[in-house]
TIVOMI-885237 format. One record per residue: x, y, z of N, C-alpha, C, CB in turn. Coordinates in pm, whole numbers, plus 32768, in hexadecimal, padded with zeros to 4 digits. Each point is the difference from the previous one (the first is absolute). Glycine has a CB too. Example, Ala and Ser with C-alpha at 12.3 -4.5 7.8 and 13.67 -1.06 7.14 Angstrom:
# TIVOMI-885237
85277DC7830C7FA780778000805A807880007F437F8B807D/809A80DE7F3B8052807780067FB3806D804980767FC17F29/
//
This chain:
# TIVOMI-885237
76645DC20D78803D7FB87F8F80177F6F8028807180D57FAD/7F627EDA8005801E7F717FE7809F7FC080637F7880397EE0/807E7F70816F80997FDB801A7FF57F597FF5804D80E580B8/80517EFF7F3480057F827FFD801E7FF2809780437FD37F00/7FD47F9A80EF7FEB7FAC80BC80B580407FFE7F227EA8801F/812381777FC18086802180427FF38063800D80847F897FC3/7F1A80EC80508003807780387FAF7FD4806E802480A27F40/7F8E7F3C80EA7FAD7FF4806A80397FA580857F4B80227F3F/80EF7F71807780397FC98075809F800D80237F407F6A7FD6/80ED808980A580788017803A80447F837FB07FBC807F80FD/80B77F6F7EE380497FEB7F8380457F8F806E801F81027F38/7FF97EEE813C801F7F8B803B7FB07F95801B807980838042/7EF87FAA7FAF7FAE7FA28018803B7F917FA97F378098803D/80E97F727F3B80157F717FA37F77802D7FDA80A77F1A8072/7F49805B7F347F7C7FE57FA27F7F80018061808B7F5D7F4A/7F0280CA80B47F7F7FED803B7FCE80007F8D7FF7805D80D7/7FA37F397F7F7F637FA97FBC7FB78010802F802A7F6E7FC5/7F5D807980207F817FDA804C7FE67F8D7FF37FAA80B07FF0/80437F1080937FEB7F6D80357F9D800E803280BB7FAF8028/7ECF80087FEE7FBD7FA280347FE37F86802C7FFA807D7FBA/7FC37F7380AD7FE17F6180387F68800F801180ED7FBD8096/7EED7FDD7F2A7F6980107FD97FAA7F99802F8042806A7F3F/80037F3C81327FD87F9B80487FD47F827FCC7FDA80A88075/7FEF7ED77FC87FBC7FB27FD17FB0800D7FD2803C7FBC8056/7F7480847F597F9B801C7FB280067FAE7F967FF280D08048/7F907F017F6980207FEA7F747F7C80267FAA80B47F3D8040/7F5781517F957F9F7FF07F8D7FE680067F6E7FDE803080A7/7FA77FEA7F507FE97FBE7F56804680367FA67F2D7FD98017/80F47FF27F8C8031801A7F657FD680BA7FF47FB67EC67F7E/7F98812E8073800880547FE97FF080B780477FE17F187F74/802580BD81128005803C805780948039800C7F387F818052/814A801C7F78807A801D8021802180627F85803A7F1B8090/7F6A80CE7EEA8028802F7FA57FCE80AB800180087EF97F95/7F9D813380AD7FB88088800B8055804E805C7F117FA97FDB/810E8024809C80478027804880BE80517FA67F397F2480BD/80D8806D7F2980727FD97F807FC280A07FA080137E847FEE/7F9E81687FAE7FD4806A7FB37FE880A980447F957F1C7F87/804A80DC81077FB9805F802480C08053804A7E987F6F802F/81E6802F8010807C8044800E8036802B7F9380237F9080A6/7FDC80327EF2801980457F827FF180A47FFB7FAF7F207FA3/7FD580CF80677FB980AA7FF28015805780597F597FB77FA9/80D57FEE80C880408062806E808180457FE37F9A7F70809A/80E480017F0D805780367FD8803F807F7FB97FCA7F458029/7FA080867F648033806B7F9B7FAE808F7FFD80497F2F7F6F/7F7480EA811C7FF0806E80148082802E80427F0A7FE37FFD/81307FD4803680938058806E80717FFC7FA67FD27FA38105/802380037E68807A80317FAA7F8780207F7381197F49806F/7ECA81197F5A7FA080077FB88034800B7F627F7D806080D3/81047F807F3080217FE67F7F7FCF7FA07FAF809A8052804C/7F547FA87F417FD37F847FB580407FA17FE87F9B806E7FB2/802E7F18805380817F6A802C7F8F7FBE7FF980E0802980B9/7F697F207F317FA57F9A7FD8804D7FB6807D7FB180077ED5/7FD27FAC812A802E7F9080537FDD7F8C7FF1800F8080807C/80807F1C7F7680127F7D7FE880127FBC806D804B802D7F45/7F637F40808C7FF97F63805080757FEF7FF57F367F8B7FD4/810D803B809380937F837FE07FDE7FB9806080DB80737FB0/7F5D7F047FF97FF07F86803D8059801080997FE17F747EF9/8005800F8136806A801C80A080707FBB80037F4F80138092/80CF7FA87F0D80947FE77FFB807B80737FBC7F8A7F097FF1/800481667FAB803D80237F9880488097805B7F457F777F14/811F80C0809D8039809480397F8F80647FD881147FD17FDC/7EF780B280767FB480667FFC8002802F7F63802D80368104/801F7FBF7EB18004803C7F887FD57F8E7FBE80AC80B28016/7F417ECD7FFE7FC87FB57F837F8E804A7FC4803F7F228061/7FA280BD7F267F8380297FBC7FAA7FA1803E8055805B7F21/7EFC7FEC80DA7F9C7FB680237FAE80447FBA80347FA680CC/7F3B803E7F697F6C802B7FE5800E809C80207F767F10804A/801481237F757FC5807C808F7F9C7FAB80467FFF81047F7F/80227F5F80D67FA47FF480707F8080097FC88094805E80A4/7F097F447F687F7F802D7FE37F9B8039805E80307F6B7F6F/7F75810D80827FCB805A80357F627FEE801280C7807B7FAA/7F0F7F0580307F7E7FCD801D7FF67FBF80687FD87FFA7F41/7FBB7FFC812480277F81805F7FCC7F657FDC7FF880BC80B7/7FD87F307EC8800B7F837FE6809C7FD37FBF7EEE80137FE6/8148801C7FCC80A37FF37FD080247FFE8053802B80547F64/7FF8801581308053800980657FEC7F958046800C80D98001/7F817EC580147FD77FBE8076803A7F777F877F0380A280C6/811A7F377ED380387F8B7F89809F804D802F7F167FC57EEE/812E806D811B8051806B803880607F7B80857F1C81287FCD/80777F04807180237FBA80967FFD7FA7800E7FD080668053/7FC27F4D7F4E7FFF7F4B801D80657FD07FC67F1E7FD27FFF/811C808C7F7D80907FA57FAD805F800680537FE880377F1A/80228003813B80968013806A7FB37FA180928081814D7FA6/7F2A7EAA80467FD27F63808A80427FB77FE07F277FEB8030/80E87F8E805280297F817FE47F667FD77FE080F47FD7809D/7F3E7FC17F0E7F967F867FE1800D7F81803C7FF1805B7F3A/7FA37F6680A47FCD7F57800180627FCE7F777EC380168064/814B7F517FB7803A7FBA7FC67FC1801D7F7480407F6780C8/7F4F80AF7F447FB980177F8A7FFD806F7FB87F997F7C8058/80AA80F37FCA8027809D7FE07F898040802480A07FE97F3B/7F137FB781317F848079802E80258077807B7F497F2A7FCC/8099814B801D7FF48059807B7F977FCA8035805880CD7FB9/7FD37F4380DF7F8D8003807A8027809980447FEF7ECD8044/7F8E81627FF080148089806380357FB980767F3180AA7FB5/81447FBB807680327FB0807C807B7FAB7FDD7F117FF2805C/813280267F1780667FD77FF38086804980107F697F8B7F94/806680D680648065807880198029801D7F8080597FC680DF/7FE380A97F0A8041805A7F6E80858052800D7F0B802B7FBE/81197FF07FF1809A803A80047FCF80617F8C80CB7F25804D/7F3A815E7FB07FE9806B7F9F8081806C7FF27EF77FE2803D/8138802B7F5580938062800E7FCE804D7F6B80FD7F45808F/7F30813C7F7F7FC880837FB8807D806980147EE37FD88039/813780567F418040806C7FE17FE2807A7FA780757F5B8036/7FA880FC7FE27FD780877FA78073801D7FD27F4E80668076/80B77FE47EF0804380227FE07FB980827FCF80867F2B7FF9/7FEF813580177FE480B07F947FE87FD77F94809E80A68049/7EDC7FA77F84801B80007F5C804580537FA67F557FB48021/80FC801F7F9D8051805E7FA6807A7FF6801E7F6680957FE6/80BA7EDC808680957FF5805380437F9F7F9F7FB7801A8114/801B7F777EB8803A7F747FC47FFE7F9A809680C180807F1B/7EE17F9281437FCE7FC2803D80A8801C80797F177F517F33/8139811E80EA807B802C801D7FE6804580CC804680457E9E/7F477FD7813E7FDC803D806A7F6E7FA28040807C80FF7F93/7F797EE281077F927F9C8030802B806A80967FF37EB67F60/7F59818180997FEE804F80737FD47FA5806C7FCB80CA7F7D/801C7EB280757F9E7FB4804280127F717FDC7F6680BF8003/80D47EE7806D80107F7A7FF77FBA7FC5808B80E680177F61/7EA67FA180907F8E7F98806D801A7FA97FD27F44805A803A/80CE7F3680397FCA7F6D7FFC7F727FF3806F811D7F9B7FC8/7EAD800680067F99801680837FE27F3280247F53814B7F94/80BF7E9180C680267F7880117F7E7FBC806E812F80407FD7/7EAF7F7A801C7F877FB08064805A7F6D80047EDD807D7FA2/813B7F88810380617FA280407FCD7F867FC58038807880E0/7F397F357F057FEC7FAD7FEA804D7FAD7F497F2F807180DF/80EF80087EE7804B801B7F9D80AC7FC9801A7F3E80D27FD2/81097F8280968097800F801080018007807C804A806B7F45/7FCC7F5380E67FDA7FE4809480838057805F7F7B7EE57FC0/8106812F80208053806580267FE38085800F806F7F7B7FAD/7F5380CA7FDF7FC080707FF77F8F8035803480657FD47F73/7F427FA180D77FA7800780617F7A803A7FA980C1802380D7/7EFB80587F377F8E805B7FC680558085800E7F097F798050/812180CA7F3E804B8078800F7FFD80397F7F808E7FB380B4/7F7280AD7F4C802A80837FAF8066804B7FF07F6480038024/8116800D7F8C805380647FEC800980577F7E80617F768097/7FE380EE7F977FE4806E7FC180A180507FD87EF58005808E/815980197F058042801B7FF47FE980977FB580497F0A802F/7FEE81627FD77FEC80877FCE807180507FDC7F4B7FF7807E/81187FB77F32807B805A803E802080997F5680A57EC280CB/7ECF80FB7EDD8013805C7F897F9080667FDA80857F467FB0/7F4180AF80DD7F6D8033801C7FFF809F80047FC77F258090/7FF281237F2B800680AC80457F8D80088051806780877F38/7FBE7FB881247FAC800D809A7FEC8084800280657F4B8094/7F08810F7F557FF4805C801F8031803C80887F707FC67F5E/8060800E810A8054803D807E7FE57F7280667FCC81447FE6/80947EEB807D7FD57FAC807C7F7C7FC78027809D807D803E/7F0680167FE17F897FB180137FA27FCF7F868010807E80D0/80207F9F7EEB7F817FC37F89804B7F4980117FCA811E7F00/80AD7EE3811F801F7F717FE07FD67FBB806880B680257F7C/7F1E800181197FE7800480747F817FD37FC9809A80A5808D/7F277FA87F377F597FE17FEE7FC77F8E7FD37FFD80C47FD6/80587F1E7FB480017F817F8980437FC780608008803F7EF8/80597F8E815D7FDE7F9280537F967FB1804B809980617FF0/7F19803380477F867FE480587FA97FD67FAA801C809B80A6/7FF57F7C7ED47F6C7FCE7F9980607F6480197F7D80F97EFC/80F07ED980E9801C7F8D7FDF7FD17FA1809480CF80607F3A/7F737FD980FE7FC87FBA80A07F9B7FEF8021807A8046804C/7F287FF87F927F6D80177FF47FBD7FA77F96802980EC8047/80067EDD7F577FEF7FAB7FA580337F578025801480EA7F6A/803D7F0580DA80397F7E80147FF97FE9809B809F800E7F29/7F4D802781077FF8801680CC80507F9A7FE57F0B804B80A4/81817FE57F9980407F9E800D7FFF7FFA809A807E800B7F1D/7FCB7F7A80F880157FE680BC8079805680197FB27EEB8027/80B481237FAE806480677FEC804C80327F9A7FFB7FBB80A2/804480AA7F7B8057800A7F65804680847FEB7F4F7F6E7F8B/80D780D38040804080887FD8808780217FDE7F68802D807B/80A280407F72807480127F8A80A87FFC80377F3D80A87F7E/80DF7EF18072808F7FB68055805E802B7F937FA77F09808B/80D281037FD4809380407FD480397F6C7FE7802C810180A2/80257EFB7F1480687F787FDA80788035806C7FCC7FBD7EC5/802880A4817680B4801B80667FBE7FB5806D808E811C7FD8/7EE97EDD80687FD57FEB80757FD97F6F80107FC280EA800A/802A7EE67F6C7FDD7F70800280657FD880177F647FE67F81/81158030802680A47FD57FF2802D7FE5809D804180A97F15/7F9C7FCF81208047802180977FA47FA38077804E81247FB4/7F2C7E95802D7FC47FE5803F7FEE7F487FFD7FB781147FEB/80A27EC97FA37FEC7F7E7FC1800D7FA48066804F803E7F2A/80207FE4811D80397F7F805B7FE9800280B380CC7FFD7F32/7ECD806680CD7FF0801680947FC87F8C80157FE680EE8021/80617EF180837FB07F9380317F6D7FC4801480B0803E803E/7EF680777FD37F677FF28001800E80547FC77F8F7FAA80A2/7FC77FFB7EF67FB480507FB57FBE80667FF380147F787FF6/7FC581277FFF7F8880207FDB7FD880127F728011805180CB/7F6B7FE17F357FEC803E7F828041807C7FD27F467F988025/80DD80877F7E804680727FEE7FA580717FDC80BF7F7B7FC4/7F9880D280557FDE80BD8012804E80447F8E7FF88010811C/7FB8803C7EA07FF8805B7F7E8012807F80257F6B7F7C7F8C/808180CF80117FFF80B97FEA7F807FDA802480A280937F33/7EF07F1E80957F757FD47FFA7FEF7F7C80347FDC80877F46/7FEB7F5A812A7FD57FA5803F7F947FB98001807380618049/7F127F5A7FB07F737FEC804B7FED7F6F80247F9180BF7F7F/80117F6080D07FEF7F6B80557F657FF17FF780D6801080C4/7ED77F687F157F7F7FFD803A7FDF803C807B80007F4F7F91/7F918092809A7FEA800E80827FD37F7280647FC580F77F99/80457E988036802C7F97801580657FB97FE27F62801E800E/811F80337FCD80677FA07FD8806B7FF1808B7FE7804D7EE1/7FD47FEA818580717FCA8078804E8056806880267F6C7F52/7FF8812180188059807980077FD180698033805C7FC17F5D/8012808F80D67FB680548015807080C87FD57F587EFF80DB/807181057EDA802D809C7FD080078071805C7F9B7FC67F3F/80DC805D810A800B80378086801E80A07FAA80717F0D80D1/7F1E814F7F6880158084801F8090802F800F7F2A7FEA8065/812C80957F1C8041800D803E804F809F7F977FEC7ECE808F/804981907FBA801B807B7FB380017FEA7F598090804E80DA/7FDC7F297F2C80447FC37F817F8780087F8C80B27F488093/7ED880B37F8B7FBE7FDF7FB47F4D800A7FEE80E57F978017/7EF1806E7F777F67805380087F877F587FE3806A81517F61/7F497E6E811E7FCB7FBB7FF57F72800B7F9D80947FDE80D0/7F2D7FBC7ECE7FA280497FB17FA07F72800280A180D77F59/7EE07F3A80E07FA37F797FC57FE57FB17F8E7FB680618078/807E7F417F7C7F8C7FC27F7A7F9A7FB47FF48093800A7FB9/7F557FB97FE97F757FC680247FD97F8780647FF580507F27/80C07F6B80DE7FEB7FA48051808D7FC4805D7F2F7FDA7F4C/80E780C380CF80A380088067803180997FE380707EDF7FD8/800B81198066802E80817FFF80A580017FD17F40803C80C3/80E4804E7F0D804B80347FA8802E805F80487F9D7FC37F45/8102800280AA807E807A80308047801F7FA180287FBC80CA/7FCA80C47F37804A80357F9E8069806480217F467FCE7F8B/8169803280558058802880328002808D7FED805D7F347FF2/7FC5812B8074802880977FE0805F80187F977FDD802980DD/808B7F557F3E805B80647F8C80357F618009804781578024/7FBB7E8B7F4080177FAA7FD380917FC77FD77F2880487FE6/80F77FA7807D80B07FF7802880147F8C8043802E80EF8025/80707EE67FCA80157F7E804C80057FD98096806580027F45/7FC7808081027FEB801D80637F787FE9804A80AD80787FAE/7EEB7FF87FFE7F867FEE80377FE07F3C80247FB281137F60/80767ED780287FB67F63800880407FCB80437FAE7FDA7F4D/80B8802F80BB805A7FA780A97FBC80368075810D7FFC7FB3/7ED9808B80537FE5803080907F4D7FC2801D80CA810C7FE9/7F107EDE7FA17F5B7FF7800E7FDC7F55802B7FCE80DD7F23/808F7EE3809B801D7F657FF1802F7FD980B1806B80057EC2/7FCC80638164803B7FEA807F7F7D801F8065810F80467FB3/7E9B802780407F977FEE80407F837FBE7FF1806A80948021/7FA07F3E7F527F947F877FED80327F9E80667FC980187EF6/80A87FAA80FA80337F8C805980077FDE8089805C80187F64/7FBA809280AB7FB77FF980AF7F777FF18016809A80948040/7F147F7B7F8B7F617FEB80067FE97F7D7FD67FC080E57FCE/80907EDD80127FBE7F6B7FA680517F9A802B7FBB80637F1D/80887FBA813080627F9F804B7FC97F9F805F809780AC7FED/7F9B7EF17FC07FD17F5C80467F467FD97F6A8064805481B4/7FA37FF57E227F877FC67FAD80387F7F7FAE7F8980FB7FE0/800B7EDA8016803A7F7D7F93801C802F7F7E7F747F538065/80F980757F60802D80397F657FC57F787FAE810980A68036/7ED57FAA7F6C7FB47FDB7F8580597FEB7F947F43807D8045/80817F527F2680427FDE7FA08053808D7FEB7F527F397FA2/811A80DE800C8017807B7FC07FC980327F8E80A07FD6805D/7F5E809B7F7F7FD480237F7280657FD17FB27F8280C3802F/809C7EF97F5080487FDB7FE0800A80477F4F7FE77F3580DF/
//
């Protein structure tokens, strides 16, 4: 049976997202937009209810009204260039970077219920936000653990990010003001295989390949676990150079 994210996760965690860091990269309009079209479909296979999904601008709140989403990749890729910066002249160039934010709503809700809130940001765009992806789910029904497990790996597998995975708001909170940096540690973790890191073997947790790094995924998705797992990442990665944060 169907569960929402407060059955699945340990209730101290706080809020979890899915974050990504998607590195210096910058590509095309319409390359960002397929990618863009093709998580969609990932989504709404793991909540398979029927729901639309709306553009909002990036100043505007999650509930403003917008567009739908359009489902062609010529619309989707006009999509991405309206959220680029421009030339003085209101021209897009590739390589300017884009800011894309998307919401779903249930149909039949009064737009009351949103299983699914993305922004998806190219640093050359918002330069704080760096190249990243987040992912909010908190009205989402999740068939089980691993099916949601799976539809990550399609997402990760779609964006190779340099790092990223599904972070607790108690652990960020608790982790804000440490003197040194790392990257942070999830229920769901992954790292390229050039990003520096390194994903240490360990009871806590079931290591899984992707196409271009590897994936830890927690036994039991508790706050504990992720302190105890965070604590042996840190012994393995200690003294590496720290990088931007996911932000």
């Amino acid at each position: 049976m169907p569960e929402d994210c407060h059955t699945i996760f340990d209730p101290t965690l706080g809020t979890l997202s899915l974050r990504l860091q998607l590195g210096t990269r910058t590509d095309k309009a319409h390359e960002s937009a397929a990618t863009i079209l093709a998580s969609v479909s990932v989504l709404e296979r793991l909540d398979p209810r029927p729901m639309e999904w709306i553009t909002v601008a990036r100043a505007a709140p999650a509930t403003a009204g917008g567009d739908l989403l359009p489902r062609n990749i010529d619309e989707a890729t006009s999509l991405v260039k309206s959220g680029a910066r421009k030339d003085d002249a209101g021209k897009f160039h590739e390589g300017s970077g884009y800011f894309v934010q998307l919401v779903s709503f249930l149909n039949g809700t009064d737009r009351s219920v949103s299983p699914f809130h993305a922004s998806i940001a190219d640093g050359a765009s918002d330069f704080p936000s760096h190249t990243s992806l987040k992912l909010t789910f908190k009205q989402a029904m999740i068939p089980s653990r691993e099916t949601f497990v799976t539809c990550l790996v399609e997402l990760f597998d779609l964006w190779l990010p340099e790092r990223g995975g599904l972070f607790s708001s108690a652990i960020t909170k608790k982790n804000r003001d440490q003197p040194i940096w790392y990257p942070p540690v999830g229920v769901v973790t992954c790292f390229a295989n050039d990003s520096g890191y390194f994903l240490p073997e360990d009871p806590l947790v079931d290591l899984r390949p992707l196409s271009r790094g590897t994936l830890a995924v927690l036994k039991n998705w508790t706050l504990e676990a992720v302190q105890r797992y965070e604590a042996a990442f840190r012994a393995v990665n200690n003294g590496i150079p720290n990088g931007r944060p996911v932000s």
